[in-house]
Residue, then its C-alpha position, 0 to 999 in steps of 0.5 A: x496855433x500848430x504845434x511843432x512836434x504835430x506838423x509834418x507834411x508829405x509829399x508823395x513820390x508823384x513827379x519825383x522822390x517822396x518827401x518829408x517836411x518837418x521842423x527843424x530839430x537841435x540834431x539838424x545842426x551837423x547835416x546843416x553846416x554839411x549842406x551848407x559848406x561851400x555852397x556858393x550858390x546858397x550863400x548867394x541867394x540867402x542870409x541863412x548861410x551858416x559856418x559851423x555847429x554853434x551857428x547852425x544851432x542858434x539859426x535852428x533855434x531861432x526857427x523854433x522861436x518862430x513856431x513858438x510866437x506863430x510869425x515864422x513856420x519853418x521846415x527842413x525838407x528831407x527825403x522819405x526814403x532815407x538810409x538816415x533815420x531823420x531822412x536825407x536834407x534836401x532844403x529849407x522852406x518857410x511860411x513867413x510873416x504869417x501875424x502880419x495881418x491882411x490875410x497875407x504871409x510869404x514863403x522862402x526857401x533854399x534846396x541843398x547843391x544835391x537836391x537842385x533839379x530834382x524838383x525839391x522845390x516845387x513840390x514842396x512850395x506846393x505843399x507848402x502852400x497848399x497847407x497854408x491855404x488849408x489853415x495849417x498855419x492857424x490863420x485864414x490866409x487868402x494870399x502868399x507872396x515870394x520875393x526873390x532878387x532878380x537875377x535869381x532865374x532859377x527861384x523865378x522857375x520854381x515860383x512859376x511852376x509853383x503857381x506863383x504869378x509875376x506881380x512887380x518888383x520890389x527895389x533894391x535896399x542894399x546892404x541886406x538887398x543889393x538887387x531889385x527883387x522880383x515879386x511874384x503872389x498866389x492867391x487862395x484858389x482851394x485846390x488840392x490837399x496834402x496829406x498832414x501826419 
């Protein structure tokens, strides 16, 4: 099982800013309500939409149970090159499911208004990924899926461009998923590396 303190991961600055993905921590919590207020966009596509320091601190501590029990391994993503000493928050990505079982977990994230467009997410679904195949996740994983709702073109782009194939849709189940979603799979192909500090 990884431990949380130990995985960080960095993107190098190839095709946009450096970047650092990293447990979220209890001091997280301010720049998350930040990032998150008034983020219509955010609140739309996720249920991880929180409205002040209390929420915020629970949501994070819950991103530390899913470390602790090895089902859900959740990064912030911040920028490398930050003035902050904890970096600037970009987003959020998360392995999930991953004691499912079957060799398969799935990944979801979000990027921050001031991130979007800048290629945040892409490159860390990459990273992301390739880390998972590599066994970071303490398991032999041979297969990750994504699930976003289909009208969500922009998360389709970065499924895409991530390697991230179409394989079907997955219908709507109201009230926690209104609209038919859009499946896409990637299956362990073995190539690349990132680096792990």
């Amino acid at each position: 099982m990884p431990r949380t303190e130990d995985t960080v991961l960095r993107v190098d600055a190839e095709g946009g800013e450096a970047l650092l993905l990293r447990p979220w921590r209890p001091e997280d919590a301010a720049r998350l309500v930040l990032t998150q207020r008034g983020d219509a966009a955010l609140r739309r596509w996720t249920g991880a939409a929180v409205d002040d320091e209390a929420a915020a601190a629970r949501w994070i501590a819950e991103q530390a149970r899913g470390w602790e029990t090895g089902d859900r391994l959740a990064f912030a993503v911040v920028a490398a090159e930050s003035p902050s000493p904890d970096g600037e928050l970009l987003g959020h990505i998360a392995l999930k499911e991953v004691l499912s079982g079957g060799g398969r977990a799935e990944v979801g994230y979000w990027t921050a208004a001031r991130a979007r467009g800048r290629g945040v997410a892409p490159r860390a679904l990459t990273a992301l990924t390739e880390w998972a195949f590599d066994g970071g996740a303490g398991r032999s994983l041979t297969r990750l899926e994504l699930l976003h709702q289909m009208d969500n073109t922009a998360s389709c782009r970065v499924a895409l461009k991530s390697g991230y194939e179409r394989t079907g849709t997955v219908p709507a189940a109201p009230p926690e998923h209104p609209l038919d979603g859009c499946l896409h799979a990637r299956p362990r192909d073995g190539q690349g590396r990132i680096a792990s500090t």
